[in-house]
C-alpha positions in Angstrom: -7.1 24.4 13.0 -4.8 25.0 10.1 -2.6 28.1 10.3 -3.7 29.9 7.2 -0.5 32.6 7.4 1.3 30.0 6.0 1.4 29.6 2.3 -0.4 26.6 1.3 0.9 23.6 -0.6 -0.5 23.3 -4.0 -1.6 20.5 -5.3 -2.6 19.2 -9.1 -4.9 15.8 -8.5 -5.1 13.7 -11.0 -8.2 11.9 -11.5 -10.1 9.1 -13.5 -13.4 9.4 -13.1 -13.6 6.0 -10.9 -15.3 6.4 -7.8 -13.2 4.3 -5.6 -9.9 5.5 -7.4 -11.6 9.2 -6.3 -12.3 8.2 -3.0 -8.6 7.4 -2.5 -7.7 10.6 -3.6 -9.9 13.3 -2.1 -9.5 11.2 1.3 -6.0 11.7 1.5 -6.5 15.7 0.2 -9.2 16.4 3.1 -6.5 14.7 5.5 -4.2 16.9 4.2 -6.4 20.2 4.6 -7.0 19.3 8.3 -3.4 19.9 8.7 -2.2 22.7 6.3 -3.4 24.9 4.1 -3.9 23.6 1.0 -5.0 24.9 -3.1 -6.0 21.7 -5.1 -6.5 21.8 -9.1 -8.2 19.2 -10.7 -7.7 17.1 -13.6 -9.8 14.4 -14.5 -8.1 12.0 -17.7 -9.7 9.0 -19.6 -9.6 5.4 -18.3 -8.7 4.1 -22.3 -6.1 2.2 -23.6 -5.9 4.8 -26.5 -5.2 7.8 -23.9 -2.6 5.3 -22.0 -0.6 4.6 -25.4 -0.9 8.6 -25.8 0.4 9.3 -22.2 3.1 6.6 -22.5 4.4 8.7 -25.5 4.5 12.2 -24.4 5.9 10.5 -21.4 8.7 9.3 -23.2 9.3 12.0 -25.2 9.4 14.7 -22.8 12.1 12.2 -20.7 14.2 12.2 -24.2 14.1 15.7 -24.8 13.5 17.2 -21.2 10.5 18.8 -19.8 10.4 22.1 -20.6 8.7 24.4 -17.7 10.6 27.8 -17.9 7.6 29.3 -19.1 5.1 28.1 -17.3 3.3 30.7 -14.6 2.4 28.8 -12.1 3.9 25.3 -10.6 2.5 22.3 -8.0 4.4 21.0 -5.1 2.7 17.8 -5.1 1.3 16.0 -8.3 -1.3 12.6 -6.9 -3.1 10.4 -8.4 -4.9 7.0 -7.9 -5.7 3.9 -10.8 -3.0 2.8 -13.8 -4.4 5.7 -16.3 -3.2 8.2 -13.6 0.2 6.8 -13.1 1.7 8.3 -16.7 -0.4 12.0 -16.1 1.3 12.1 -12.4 4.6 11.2 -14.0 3.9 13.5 -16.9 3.2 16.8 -14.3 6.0 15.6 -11.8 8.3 16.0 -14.5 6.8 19.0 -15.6 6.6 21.1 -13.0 9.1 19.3 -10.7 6.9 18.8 -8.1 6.6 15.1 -6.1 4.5 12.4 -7.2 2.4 10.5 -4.8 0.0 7.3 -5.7 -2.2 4.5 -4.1 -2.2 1.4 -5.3 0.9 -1.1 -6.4 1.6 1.0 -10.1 3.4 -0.6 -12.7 6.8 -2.3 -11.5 8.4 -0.3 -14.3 6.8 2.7 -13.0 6.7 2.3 -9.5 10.7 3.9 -8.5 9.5 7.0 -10.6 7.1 8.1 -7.9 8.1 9.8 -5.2 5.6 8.0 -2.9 3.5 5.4 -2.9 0.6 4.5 -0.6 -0.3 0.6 -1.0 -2.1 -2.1 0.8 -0.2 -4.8 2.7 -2.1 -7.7 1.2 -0.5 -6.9 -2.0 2.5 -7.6 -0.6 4.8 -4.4 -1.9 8.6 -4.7 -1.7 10.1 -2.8 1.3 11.3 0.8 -0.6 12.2 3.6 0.9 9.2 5.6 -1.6 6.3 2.6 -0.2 4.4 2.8 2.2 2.2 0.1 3.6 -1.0 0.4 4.9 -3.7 -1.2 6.4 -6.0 -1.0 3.5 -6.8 1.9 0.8 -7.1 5.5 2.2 -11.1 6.5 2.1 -13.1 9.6 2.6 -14.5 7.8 6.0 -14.6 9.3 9.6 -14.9 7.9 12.8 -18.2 8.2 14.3 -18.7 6.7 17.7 -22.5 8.4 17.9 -24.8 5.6 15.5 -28.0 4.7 15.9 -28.2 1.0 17.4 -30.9 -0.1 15.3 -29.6 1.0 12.1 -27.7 -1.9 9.9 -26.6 -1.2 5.9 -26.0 -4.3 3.7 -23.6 -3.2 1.0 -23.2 -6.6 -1.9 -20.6 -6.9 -3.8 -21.0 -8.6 -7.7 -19.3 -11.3 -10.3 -15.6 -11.3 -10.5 -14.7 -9.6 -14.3 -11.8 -12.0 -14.7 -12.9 -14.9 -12.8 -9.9 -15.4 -10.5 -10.5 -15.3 -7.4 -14.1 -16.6 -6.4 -17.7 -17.5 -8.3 -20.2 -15.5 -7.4 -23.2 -17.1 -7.0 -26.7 -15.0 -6.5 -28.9 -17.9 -4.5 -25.9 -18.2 -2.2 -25.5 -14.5 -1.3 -29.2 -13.3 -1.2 -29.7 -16.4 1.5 -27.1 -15.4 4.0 -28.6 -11.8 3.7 -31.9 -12.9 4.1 -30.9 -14.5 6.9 -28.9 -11.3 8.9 -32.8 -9.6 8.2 -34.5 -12.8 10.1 -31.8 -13.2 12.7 -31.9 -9.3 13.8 -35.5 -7.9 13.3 -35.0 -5.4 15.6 -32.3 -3.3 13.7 -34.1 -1.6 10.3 -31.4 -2.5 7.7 -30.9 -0.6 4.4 -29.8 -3.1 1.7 -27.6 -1.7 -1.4 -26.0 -3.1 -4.7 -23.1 -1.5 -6.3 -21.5 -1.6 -10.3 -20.7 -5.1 -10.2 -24.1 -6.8 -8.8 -25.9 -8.6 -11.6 -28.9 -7.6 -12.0 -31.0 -11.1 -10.5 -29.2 -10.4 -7.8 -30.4 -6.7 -7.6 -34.2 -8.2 -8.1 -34.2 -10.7 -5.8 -32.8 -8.2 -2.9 -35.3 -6.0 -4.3 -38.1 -8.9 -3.4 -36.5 -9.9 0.0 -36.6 -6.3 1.2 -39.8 -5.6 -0.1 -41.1 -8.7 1.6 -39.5 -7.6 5.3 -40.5 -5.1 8.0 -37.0 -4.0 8.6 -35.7 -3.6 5.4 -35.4 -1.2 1.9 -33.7 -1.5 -0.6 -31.9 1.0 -3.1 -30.1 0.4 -6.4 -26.6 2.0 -6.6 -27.8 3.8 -9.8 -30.2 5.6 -6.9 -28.2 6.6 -5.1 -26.0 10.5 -5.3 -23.0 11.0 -4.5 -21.6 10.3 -0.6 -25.0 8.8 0.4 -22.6 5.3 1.7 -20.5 7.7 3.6 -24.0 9.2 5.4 -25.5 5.8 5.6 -21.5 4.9 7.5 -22.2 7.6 9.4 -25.0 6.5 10.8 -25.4 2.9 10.8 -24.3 1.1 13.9 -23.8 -2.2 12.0 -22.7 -2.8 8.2 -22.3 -6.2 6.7 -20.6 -6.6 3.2 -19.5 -9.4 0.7 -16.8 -10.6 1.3 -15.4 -9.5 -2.3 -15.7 -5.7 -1.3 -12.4 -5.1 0.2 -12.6 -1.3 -0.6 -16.3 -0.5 1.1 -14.8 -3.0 4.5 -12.3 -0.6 4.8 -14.4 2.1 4.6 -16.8 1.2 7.2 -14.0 0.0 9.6 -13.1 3.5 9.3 -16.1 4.7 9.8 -16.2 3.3 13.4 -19.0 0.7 12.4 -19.1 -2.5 13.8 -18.3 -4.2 10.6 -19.4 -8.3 9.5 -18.2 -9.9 6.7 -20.6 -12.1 4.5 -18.8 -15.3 3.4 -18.5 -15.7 -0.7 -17.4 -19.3 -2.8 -13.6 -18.6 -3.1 -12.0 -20.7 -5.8 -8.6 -20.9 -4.3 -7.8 -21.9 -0.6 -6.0 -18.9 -0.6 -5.7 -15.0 -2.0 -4.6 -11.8 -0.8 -8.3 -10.8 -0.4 -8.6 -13.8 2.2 -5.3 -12.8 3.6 -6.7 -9.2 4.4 -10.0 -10.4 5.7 -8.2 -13.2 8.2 -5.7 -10.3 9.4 -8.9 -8.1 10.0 -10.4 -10.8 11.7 -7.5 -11.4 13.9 -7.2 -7.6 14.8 -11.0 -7.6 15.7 -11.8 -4.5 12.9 -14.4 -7.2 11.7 -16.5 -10.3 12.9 -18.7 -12.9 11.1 -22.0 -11.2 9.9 -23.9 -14.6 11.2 -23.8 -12.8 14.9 -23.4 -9.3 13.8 -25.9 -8.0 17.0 -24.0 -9.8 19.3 -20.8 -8.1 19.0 -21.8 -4.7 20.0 -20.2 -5.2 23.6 -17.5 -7.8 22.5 -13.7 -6.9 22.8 -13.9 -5.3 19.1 -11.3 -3.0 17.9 -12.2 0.4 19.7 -9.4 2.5 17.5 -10.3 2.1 13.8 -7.2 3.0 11.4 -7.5 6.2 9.5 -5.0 5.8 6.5 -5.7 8.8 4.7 -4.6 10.7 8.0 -1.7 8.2 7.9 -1.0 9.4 4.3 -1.4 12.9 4.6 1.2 12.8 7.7 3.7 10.9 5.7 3.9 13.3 2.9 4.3 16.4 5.3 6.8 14.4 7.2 9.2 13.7 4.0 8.9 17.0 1.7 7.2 19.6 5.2 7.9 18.7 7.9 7.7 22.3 9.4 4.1 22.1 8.6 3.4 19.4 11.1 4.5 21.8 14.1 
């Protein structure tokens, strides 16, 4: 339990109103608060180029003629903030109040030596700097559960690629190999759920397969409120997602779910979303989704990584440590 004698840290988080920017976030602030007290203010900005060219400005401007904070009443020790429209705000209040900057993701490479930290996934392959640190995959607002229910799967699909680099998505393809996890394990009740990117004929014919199935239901994203995937982690014993949902794997390998990966058409032999999945695969956080059932005994990964505990440790370790005693 946190000693709350000691004066908490006090942070401003930056948001953008994305959910798995959020996620990022908030997972690495509730780390935090399991450690040391903790006040959190929160901003939200707009994800628009118009507010980024705004931003860049006043960025540039307060480096030119200083950033004036004499008068201000109150001041942060830590400024965070996760997605590219948060980077300039961070940098904006870090200057401000001269607090440290923290982020996730790779930012900008012009940006990137202005933060103080930066929290980013191996696969993308960050430069070894003093102010990076790599992790296993995006901090999440995930936690380990070891007590599941057996017979309860979740299906979580993925959707189109917006710029059409990495793979085709292709709806026939991806509602067959889910069909087929239903018929090959009729004795686990699976809950089936789209997300923002799922077209919509492949959110009807889920819809039909579900409806059509004894052991399944399914629910649009649009549905759903707010932390229902991290209840439905919670709970389910088994999860199996597209292979193009790198963000929602991660979060169900933290949430101590024995996790299977449903193949997609890649377009390239090779991409640093294959790259993540192979190393997963190697490190046993995730099997095939063809034999999903079958791993429940197998030699599977028995200590899931919690990176937003990782996270929260690293920034008490460089700017308080005595908090960590």
């Amino acid at each position: 339990m946190p000693n709350f004698k000691i004066k908490p840290l006090k942070i401003k988080a930056i948001l953008d109103g994305r959910p798995g920017h959020e996620k990022q976030t908030i997972g690495i602030l509730k780390a935090l608060e399991k450690l040391t007290p903790i006040t959190v203010e929160y901003k939200t900005v707009r994800p628009a180029l118009p507010s980024y060219i705004k931003n860049s400005l006043i960025y540039l401007l307060g480096k030119a003629f200083g950033f004036a904070n004499s008068f201000l009443l109150s001041s942060f020790d830590i400024i965070i903030g996760t997605g590219t429209y948060t980077h300039l705000p961070v940098l904006i209040e870090k200057e401000k109040y001269r607090a440290k900057a923290a982020t996730c993701m790779t930012p900008e490479p012009f940006l990137i030596n202005k933060f103080d930290l930066c929290f980013i996934p191996f696969h993308d392959n960050p430069k070894l700097k003093k102010n990076i640190l790599t992790t296993i995959g995006p901090p999440n607002l995930s936690v380990h559960n070891p007590d599941k229910n057996d017979k309860k799967g979740l299906i979580l699909v993925g959707g189109a690629d917006k710029k059409n680099r990495h793979y085709k998505w292709d709806t026939n393809y991806i509602t067959k190999k889910i069909e087929k996890i239903l018929i090959n394990n009729p004795v686990i009740e699976w809950t089936i759920s789209s997300s923002p990117r799922t077209p919509i004929d492949a959110s009807e014919s889920l819809k039909k397969i579900a409806s059509n199935r004894k052991n399944a239901i399914f629910f649009d994203y649009k549905d759903t409120p707010k932390g229902w995937v991290e209840k439905e982690y919670d709970q389910s014993r088994y999860v199996c997602l597209t292979a193009d949902s790198m963000s929602m794997i991660y979060e169900a390998i933290s949430a101590g779910c024995i996790v299977g990966i449903i193949p997609i058409l890649w377009k390239e032999k090779n991409n640093k979303f294959q790259e993540s999945i192979r190393y997963l695969m190697k490190k046993r956080y995730v099997v095939s989704a063809n034999a999903i059932e079958k791993e429940q005994n197998s030699a599977l990964n028995a200590m899931p990584p919690n990176e937003a505990a990782r996270c929260a440790k690293e920034i008490l370790k460089r700017w308080h440590p005595q908090k960590l005693k």
